[in-house]
C-alpha positions as CSV (number, residue, x, y, z in Angstrom):
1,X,-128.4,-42.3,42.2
2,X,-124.5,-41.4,42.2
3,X,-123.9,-41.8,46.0
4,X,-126.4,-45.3,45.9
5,X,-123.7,-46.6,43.1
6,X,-121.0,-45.5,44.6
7,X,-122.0,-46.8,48.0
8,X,-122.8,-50.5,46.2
9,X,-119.4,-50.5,45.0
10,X,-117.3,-51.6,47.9
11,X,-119.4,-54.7,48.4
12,X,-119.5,-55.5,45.5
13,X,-115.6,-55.3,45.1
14,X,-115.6,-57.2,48.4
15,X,-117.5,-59.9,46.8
16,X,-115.4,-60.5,44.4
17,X,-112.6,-61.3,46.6
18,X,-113.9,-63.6,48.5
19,X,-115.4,-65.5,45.2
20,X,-111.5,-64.7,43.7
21,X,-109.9,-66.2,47.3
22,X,-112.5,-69.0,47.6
23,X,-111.1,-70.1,43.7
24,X,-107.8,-69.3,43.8
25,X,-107.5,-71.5,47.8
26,X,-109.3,-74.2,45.4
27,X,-107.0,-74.4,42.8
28,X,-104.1,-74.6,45.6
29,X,-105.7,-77.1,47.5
30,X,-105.9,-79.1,43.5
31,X,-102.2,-78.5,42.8
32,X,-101.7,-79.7,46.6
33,X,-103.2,-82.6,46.0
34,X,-101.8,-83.4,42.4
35,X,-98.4,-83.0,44.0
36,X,-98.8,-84.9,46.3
37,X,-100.1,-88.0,44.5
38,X,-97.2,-87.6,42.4
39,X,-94.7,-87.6,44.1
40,X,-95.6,-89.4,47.2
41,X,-94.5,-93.4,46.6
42,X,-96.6,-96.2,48.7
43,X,-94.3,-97.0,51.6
44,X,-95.1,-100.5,51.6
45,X,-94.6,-100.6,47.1
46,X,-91.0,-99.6,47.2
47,X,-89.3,-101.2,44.7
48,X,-87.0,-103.9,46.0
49,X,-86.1,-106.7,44.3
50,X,-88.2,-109.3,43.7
51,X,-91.7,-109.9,41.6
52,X,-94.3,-108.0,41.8
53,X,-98.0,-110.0,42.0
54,X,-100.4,-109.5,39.4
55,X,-103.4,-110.5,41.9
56,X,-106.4,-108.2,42.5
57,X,-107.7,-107.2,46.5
58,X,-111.0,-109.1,45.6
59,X,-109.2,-112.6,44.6
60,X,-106.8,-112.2,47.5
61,X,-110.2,-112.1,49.6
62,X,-112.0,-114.6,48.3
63,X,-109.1,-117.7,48.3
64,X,-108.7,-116.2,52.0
65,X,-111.9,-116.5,53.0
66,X,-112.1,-120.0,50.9
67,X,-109.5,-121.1,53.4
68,X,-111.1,-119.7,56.4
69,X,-114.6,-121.2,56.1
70,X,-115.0,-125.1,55.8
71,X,-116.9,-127.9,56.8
72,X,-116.3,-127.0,60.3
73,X,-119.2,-124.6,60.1
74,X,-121.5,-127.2,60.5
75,X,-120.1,-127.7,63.5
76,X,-121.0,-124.0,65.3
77,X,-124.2,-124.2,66.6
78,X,-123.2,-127.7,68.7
79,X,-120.4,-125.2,69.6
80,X,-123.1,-122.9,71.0
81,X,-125.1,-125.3,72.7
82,X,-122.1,-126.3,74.8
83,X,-120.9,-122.5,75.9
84,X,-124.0,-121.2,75.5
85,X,-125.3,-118.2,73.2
86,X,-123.5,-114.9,75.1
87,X,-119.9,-117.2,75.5
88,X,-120.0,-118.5,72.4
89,X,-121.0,-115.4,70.5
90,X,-117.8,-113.5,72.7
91,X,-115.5,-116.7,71.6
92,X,-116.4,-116.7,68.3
93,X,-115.4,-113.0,68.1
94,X,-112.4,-113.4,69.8
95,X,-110.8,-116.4,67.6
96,X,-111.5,-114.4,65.2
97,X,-109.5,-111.0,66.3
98,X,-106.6,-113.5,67.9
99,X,-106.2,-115.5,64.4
100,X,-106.9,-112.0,62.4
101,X,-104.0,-110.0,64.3
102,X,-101.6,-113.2,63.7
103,X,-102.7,-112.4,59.9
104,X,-101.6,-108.8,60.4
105,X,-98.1,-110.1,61.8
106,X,-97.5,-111.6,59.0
107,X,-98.6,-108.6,56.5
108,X,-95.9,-107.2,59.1
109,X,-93.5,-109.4,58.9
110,X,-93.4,-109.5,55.0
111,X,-92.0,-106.0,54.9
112,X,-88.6,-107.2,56.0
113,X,-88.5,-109.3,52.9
114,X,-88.1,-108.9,49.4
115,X,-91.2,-108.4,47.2
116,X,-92.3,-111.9,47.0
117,X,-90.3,-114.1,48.4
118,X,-92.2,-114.2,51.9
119,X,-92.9,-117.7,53.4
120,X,-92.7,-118.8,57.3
121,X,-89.0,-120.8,55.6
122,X,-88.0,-117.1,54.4
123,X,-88.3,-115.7,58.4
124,X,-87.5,-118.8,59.9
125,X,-83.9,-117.8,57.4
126,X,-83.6,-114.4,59.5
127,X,-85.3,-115.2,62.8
128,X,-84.8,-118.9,64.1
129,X,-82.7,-120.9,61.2
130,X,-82.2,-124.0,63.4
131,X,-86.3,-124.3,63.5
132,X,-86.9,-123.7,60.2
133,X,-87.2,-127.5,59.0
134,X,-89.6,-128.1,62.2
135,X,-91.8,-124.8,62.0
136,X,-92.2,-126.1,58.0
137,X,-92.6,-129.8,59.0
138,X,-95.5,-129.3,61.2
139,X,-97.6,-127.1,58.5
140,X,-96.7,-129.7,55.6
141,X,-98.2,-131.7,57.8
142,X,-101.4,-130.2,59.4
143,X,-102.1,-129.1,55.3
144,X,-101.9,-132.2,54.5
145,X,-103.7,-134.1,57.1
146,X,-106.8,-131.5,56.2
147,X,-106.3,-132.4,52.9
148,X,-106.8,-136.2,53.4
149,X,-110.0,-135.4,55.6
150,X,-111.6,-133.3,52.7
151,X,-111.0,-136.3,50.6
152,X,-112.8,-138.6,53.5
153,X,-115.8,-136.3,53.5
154,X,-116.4,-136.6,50.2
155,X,-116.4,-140.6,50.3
156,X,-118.7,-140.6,53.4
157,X,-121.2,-138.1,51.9
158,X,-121.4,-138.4,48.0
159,X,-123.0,-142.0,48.7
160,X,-126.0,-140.6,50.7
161,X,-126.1,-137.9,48.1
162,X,-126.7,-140.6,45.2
163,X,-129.2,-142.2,47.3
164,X,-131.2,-138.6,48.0
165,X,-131.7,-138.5,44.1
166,X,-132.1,-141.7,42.5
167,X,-133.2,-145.1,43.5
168,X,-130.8,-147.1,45.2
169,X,-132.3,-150.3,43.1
170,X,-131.6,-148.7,39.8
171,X,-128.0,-147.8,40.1
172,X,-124.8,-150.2,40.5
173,X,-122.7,-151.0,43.5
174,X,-120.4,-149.0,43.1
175,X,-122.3,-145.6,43.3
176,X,-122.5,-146.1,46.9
177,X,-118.7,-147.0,47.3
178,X,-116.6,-144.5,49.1
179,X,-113.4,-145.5,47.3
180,X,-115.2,-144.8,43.8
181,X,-115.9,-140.9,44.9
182,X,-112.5,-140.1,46.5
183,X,-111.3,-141.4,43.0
184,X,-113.9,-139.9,41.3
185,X,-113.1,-136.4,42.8
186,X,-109.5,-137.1,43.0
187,X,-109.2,-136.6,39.0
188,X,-111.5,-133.6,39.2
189,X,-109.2,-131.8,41.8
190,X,-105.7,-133.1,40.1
191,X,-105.4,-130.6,37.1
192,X,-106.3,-127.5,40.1
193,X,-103.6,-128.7,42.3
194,X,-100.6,-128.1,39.6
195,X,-101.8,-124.8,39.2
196,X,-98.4,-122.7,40.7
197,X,-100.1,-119.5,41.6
198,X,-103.1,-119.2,44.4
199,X,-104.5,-116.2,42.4
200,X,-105.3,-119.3,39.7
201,X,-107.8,-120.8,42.1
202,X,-110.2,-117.5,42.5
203,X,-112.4,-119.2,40.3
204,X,-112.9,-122.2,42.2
205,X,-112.8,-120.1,45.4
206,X,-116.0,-118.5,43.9
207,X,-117.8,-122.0,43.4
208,X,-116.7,-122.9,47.1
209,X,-118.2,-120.0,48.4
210,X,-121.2,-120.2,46.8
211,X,-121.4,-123.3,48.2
212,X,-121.3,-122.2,51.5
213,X,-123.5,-119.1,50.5
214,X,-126.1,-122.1,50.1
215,X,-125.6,-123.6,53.0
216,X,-126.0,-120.1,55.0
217,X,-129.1,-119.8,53.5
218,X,-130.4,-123.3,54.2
219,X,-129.8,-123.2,57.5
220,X,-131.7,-119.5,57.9
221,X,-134.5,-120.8,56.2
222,X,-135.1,-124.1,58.4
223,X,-135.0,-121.5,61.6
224,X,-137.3,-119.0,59.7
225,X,-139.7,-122.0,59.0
226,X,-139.8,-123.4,62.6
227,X,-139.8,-126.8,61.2
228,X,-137.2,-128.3,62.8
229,X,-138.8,-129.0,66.4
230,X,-141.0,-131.9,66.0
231,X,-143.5,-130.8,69.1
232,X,-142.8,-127.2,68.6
233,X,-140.8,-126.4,71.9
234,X,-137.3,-127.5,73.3
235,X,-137.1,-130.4,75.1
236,X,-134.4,-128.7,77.5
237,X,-134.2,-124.7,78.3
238,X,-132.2,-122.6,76.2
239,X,-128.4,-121.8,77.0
240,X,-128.1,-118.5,76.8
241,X,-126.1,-117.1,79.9
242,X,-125.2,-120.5,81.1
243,X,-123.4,-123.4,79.7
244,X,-123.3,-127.2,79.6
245,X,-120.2,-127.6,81.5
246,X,-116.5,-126.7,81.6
247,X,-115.8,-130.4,79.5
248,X,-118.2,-129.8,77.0
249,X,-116.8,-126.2,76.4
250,X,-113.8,-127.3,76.5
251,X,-114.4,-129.6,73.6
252,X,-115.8,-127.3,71.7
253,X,-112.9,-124.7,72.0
254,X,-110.8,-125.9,69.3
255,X,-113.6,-126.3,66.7
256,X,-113.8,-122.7,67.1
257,X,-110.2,-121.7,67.3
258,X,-109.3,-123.7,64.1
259,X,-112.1,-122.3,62.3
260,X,-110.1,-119.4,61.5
261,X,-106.7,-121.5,60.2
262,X,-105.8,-119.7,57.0
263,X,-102.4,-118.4,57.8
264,X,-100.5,-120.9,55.9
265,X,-102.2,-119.2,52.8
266,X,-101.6,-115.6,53.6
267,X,-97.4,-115.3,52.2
268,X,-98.9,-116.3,49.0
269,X,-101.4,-114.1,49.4
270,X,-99.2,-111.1,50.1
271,X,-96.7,-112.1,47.5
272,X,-99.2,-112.2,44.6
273,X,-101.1,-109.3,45.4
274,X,-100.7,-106.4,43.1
275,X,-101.0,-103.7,45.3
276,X,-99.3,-104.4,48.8
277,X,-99.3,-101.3,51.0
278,X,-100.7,-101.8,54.4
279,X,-104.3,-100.2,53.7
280,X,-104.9,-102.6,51.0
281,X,-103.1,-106.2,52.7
282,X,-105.1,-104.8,56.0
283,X,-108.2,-104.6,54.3
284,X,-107.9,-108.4,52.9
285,X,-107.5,-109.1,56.5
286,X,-110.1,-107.7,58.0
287,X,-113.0,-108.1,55.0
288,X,-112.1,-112.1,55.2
289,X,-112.1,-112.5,58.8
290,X,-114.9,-110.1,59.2
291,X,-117.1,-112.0,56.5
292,X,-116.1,-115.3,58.4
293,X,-116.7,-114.0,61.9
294,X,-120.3,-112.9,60.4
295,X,-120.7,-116.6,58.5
296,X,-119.8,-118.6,62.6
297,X,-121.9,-116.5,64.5
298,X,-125.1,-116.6,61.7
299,X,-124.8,-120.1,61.6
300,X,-124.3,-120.6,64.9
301,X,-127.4,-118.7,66.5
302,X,-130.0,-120.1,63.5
303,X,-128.8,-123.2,63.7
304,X,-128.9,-123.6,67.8
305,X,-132.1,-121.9,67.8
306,X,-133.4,-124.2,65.2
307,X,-132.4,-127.5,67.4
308,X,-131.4,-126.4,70.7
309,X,-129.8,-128.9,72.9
310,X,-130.6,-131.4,70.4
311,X,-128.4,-130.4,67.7
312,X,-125.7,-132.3,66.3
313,X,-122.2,-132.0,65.0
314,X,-123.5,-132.0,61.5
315,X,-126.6,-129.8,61.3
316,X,-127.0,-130.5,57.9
317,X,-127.2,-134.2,58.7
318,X,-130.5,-133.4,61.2
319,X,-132.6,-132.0,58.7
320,X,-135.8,-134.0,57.2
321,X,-134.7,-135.5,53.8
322,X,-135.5,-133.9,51.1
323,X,-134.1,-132.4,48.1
324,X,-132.8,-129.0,49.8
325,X,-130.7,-131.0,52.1
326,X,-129.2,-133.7,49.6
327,X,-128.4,-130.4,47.7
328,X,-127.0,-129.4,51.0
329,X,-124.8,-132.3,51.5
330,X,-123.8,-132.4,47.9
331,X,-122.2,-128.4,48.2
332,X,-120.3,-129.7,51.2
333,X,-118.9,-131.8,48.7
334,X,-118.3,-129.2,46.5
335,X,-116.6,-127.1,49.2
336,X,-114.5,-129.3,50.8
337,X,-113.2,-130.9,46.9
338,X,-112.3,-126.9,46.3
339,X,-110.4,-126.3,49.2
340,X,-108.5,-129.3,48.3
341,X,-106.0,-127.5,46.4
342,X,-105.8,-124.7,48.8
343,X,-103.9,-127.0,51.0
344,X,-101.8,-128.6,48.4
345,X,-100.7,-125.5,47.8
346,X,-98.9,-124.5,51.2
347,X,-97.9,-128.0,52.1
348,X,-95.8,-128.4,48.8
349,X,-94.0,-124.8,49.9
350,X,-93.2,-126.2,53.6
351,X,-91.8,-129.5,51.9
352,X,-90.0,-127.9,49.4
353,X,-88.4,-125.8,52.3
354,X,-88.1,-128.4,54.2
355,X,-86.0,-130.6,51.5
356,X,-83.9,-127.2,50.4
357,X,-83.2,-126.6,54.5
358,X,-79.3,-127.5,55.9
359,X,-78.1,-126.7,59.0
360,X,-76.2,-123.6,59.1
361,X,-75.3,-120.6,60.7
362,X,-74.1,-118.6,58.4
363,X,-76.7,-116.7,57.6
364,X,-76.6,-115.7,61.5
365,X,-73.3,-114.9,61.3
366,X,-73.6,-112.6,58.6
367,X,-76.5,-110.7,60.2
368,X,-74.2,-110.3,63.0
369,X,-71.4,-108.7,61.3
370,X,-73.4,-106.7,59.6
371,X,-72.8,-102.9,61.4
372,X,-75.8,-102.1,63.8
373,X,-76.3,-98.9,63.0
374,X,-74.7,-97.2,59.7
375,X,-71.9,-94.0,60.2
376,X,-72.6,-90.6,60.2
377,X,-70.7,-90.6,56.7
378,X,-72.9,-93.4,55.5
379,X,-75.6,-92.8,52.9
380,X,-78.7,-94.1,53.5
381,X,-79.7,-96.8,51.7
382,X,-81.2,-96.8,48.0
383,X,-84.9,-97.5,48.0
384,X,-84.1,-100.5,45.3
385,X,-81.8,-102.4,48.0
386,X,-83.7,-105.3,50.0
387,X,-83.6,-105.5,53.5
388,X,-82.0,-108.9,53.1
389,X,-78.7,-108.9,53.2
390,X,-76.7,-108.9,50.0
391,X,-74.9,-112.1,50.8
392,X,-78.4,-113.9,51.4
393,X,-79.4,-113.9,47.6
394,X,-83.6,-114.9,47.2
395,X,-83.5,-118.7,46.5
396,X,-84.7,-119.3,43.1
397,X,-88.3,-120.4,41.8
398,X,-88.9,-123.9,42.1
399,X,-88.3,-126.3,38.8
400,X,-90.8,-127.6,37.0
401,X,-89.7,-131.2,37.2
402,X,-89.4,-130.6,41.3
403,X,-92.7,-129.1,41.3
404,X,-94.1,-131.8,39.6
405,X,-92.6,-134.5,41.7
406,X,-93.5,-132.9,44.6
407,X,-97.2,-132.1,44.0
408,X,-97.4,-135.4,42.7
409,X,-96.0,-137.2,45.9
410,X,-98.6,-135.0,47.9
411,X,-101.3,-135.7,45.6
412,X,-100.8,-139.6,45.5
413,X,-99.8,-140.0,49.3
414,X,-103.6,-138.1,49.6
415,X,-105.5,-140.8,48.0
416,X,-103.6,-144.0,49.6
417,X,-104.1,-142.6,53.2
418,X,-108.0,-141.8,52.3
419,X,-108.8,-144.9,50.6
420,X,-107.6,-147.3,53.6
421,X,-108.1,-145.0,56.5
422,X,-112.3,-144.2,57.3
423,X,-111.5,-141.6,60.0
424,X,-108.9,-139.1,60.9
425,X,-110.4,-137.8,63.8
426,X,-107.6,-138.7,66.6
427,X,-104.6,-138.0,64.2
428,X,-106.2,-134.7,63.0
429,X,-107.3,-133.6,66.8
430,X,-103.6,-133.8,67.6
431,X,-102.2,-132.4,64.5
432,X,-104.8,-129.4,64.7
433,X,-103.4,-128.6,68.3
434,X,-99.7,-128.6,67.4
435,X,-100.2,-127.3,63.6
436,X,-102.4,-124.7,63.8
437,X,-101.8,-123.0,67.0
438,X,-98.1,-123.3,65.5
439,X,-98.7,-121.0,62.6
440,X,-102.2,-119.0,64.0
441,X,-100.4,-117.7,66.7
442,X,-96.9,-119.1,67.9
443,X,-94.9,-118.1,64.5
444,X,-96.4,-114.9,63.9
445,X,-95.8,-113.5,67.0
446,X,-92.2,-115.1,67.5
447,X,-91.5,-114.1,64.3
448,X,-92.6,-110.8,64.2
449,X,-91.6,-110.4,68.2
450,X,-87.2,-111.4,67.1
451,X,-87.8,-109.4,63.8
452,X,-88.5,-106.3,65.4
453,X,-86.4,-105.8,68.3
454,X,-84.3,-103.2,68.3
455,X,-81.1,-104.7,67.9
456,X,-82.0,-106.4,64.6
457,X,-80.2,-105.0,61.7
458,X,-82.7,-105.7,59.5
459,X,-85.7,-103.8,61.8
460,X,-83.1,-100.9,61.8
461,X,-83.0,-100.6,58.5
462,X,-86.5,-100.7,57.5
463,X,-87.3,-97.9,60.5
464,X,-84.5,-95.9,58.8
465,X,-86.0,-96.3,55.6
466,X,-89.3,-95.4,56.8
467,X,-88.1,-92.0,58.6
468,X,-85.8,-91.1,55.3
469,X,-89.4,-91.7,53.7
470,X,-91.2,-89.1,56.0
471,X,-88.3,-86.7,56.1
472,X,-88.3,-86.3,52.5
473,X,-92.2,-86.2,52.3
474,X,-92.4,-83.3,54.7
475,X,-89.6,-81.3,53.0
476,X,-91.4,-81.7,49.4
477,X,-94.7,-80.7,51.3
478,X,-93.1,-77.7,53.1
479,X,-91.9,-77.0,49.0
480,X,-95.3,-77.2,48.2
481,X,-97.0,-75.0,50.5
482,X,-93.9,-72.2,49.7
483,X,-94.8,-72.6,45.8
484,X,-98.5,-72.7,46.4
485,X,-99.1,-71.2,49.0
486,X,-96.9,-67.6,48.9
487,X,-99.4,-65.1,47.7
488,X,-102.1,-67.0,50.1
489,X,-100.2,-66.4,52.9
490,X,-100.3,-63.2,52.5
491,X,-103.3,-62.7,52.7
492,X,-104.5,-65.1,55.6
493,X,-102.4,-62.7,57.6
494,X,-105.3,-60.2,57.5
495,X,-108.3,-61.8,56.3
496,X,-109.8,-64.3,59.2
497,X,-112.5,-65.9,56.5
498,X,-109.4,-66.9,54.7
499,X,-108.2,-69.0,57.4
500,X,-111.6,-70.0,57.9
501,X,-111.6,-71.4,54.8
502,X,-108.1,-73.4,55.7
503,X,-109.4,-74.9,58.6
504,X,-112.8,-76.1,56.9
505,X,-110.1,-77.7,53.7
506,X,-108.6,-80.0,56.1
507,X,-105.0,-78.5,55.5
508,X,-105.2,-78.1,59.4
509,X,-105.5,-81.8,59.9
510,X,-101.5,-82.1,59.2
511,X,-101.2,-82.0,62.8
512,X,-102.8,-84.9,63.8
513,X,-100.5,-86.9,61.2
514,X,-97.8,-85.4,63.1
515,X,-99.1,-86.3,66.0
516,X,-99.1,-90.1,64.7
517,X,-95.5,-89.8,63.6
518,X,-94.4,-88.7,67.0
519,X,-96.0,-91.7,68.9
520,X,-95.0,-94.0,66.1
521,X,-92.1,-95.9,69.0
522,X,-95.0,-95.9,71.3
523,X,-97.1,-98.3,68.8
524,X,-94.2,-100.4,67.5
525,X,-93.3,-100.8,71.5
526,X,-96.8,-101.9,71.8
527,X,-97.3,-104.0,68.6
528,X,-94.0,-106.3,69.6
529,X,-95.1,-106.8,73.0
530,X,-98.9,-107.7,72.2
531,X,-97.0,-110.1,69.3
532,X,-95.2,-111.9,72.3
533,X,-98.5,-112.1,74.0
534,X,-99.8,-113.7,71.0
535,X,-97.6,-116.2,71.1
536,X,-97.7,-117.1,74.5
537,X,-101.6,-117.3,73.4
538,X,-101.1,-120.3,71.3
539,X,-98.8,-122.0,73.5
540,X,-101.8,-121.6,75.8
541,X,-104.4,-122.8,73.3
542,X,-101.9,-125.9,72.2
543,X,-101.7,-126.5,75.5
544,X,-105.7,-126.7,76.5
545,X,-106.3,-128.4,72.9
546,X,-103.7,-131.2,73.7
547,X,-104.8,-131.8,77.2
548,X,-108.5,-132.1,75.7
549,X,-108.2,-133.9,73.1
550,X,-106.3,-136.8,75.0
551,X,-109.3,-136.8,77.3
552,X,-112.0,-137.3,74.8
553,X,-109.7,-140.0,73.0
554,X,-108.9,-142.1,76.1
555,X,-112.6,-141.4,77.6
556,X,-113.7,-143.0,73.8
């Protein structure tokens, strides 16, 4: 009995190591982690000077994907039936990653300005000054030549709408008058389009989404139901590998390529959003574009497979009447009266830039003077200095009586050119081309492209900041692990189910962040040039757009 006890006793001594070393690595790994979180600042948060947005990662989504899906998904499947399924599907996707990495340019671009105050006038300031007033021109005027065509849509629809749910016998004149919708809706939309921040649309952003939610669902449902082909086969084969011609695909390139237009949204977006680091602006980019990319190509498919080469520009328009499809027509409505004031808003920025923009070249002057790269003796800079330069102070908020004035001229110039002008087609085809290929692709990647190099004072500063950041973060992590970790060390040294246990925590993983670090030139190298390439993408795509567009107009 004595040697049996004595001979248990060494395992169970042992076993109560490993349950002491097990607990005592967890509670390291804990205070690691504790540490860490509080001490370890967001790069992207620091605090600069500026204002700090009070907007949540789900409202910056949904007014970005408000301003990403329109009418123009209507258009997809007539999109389809010209390229055919497999092109269209790959197109689809692509517009989608092109217009979502000019989106991450920008998230990019905004670091090199104070919290806030990012717009395309703000790096036009730092990048191209002498373009500012024509980079802000052309959005103030794509935004508000859409605007004007969401005002049209609603006076050519809302009169078939009345007629899908009431008797045309029973009800006035003027229900069926275009003019009496657009001012109908006009009031509706006014009190939305004097609201300053974008966050204070989220609400209506919901309604518009919805809306298209609806239509989504419409359009499933008429493919589920196979009602849609009157003899219950295509007339013409399926397009699925083939296409209906280089013209017709041509055509249909820009409906695609503009379906993804939001950028004149996102500064706003970044500047109200609470949190900004990269994870979280990334992740507005990608769950918008994503969602919208997923919205196209559902549409697209059901609503080609429902019509096939028959379909139309307006599939809603093809349906049998009946009470689903005025319901249909009437959230179009809906839609495009929302995303009214998410155009309003941009284009009164751009002409607000555009009236505060003289031409000067001081501020290039003073970016030129300013020392390249600071002395040995020089201190880095604080963490609460902005990259722009101290002698470029942040231009101040606009004044109520100028933002009045200058929604109002926007809203009223709205409502003149819809009420005498039926169709916008030609002027938008044109203004699309130049507009949104202009800040899709072109700016971004310009911007981001002279912002970066490495000669730019303002680049050098922020990739300073950024390795003062990790220098320090790895010296209060190597304090860490010498105050957590001394009595562990020790014994790891002879105990190989200790450092077992390390590798298993994840500690180990350290060196594939350090890996990162060390090919962090590589991917800023690589990030500037694919920026260029973007650019020289939308001259491209302005290019094709313009050439086709003049086509279809002359050949019409």
């Amino acid at each position: 009995m004595t040697s049996s006890s004595t001979s248990s006793r060494p395992h169970s001594r042992a076993r109560r190591y490993v349950v002491s070393l097990r607990s005592s690595l967890g509670h390291a790994l804990a205070n690691r982690a504790t540490n860490r979180r509080a001490h370890t600042p967001t790069r992207n948060k620091r605090n600069l000077t500026g204002t700090v947005g009070q907007a949540s990662w789900i409202s910056s989504v949904v007014n970005l994907l408000n301003t990403i899906v329109g009418a123009g998904v209507l258009a997809m499947p007539l999109a389809l039936s010209h390229m055919g399924i497999v092109l269209g599907t790959i197109v689809i996707l692509w517009a989608g990653i092109t217009a979502g990495f000019g989106l991450y340019l920008q998230t990019r671009c905004a670091a090199y300005l104070e919290r806030g105050s990012a717009s395309f006038f703000a790096l036009s300031q730092i990048t191209y000054p002498n373009a500012a007033v024509i980079f802000d021109t052309a959005i103030a005027v794509k935004c508000f030549g859409v605007g004007v065509s969401y005002l049209i849509i609603i006076g050519d629809l809302m009169p078939g709408v009345v007629r899908g749910f009431a008797d045309e016998n029973k009800l006035g004149a003027f229900m069926f008058d275009r003019h009496f919708w657009i001012t109908a809706f006009m009031l509706v939309v006014i009190p939305f389009s004097f609201l300053r921040r974008l966050d204070s649309l989220k609400y209506t952003s919901v309604v518009a989404l919805i809306s298209i939610g609806y239509l989504v669902i419409l359009v499933v449902y008429h493919f589920a139901a196979h009602d849609t082909l009157p003899d219950g086969h295509y007339q013409t084969p399926l397009r699925i590998f083939k296409w209906a011609g280089a013209v017709p695909a041509l055509s249909s390139f820009p409906v695609i390529v503009f379906a993804y237009t939001c950028h004149q949204n996102m500064f706003s977006i970044l500047n109200e959003i609470a949190n900004n680091s990269h994870f979280r602006t990334s992740s507005v980019v990608c769950t918008s574009n994503g969602t919208a990319a997923a919205i196209y190509m559902l549409v697209a498919i059901t609503g080609y497979l429902s019509f096939g080469n028959e379909v139309g520009g307006n599939i809603v328009a093809q349906y049998a009447p009946s009470v689903s499809t005025t319901i249909g027509q009437a959230m179009i409505v809906v839609l495009v009266m929302f995303s009214f004031p998410l155009q309003v808003h941009p284009c009164r920025a751009s002409v607000d830039a555009v009236l505060k923009w003289r031409p000067s070249n001081k501020l290039k002057s003073v970016l030129r003077s300013s020392p390249a790269t600071p002395s040995s003796g020089d201190a880095s800079p604080p963490r609460d200095t902005p990259l722009l330069h101290s002698a470029k102070k942040r231009a101040p908020e606009m004044g109520e009586v100028r933002f009045a004035a200058i929604t109002t001229t926007i809203i009223v110039l709205s409502y003149i050119v819809a009420m005498t002008v039926s169709s916008l087609e030609a002027v938008l085809a044109y203004v699309g081309s130049t507009g949104s290929t202009a800040i899709s692709f072109i700016l971004p990647g310009l911007f981001y492209y002279k912002i970066s190099s490495p000669d730019s004072p303002l680049h050098q500063r922020l990739m300073k900041e950024e390795d003062d950041y990790d220098h320090d973060h790895d010296h209060e992590d190597e304090d860490d692990d010498d105050r957590a970790g001394k009595s562990d060390d020790e014994n790891d040294q002879h105990d190989p189910e200790g450092q077992t246990l390390l590798a298993n925590s994840g500690i180990l993983s350290i060196g594939a962040i350090s890996m990162l670090r060390r090919s962090r030139n590589f991917r800023r190298k690589l990030l500037r040039r694919l920026s260029l390439a973007l650019a020289i993408y939308g001259l491209v795509v302005m290019v094709v757009c313009l050439i086709t567009n003049t086509f279809f107009i002359v050949r019409h």
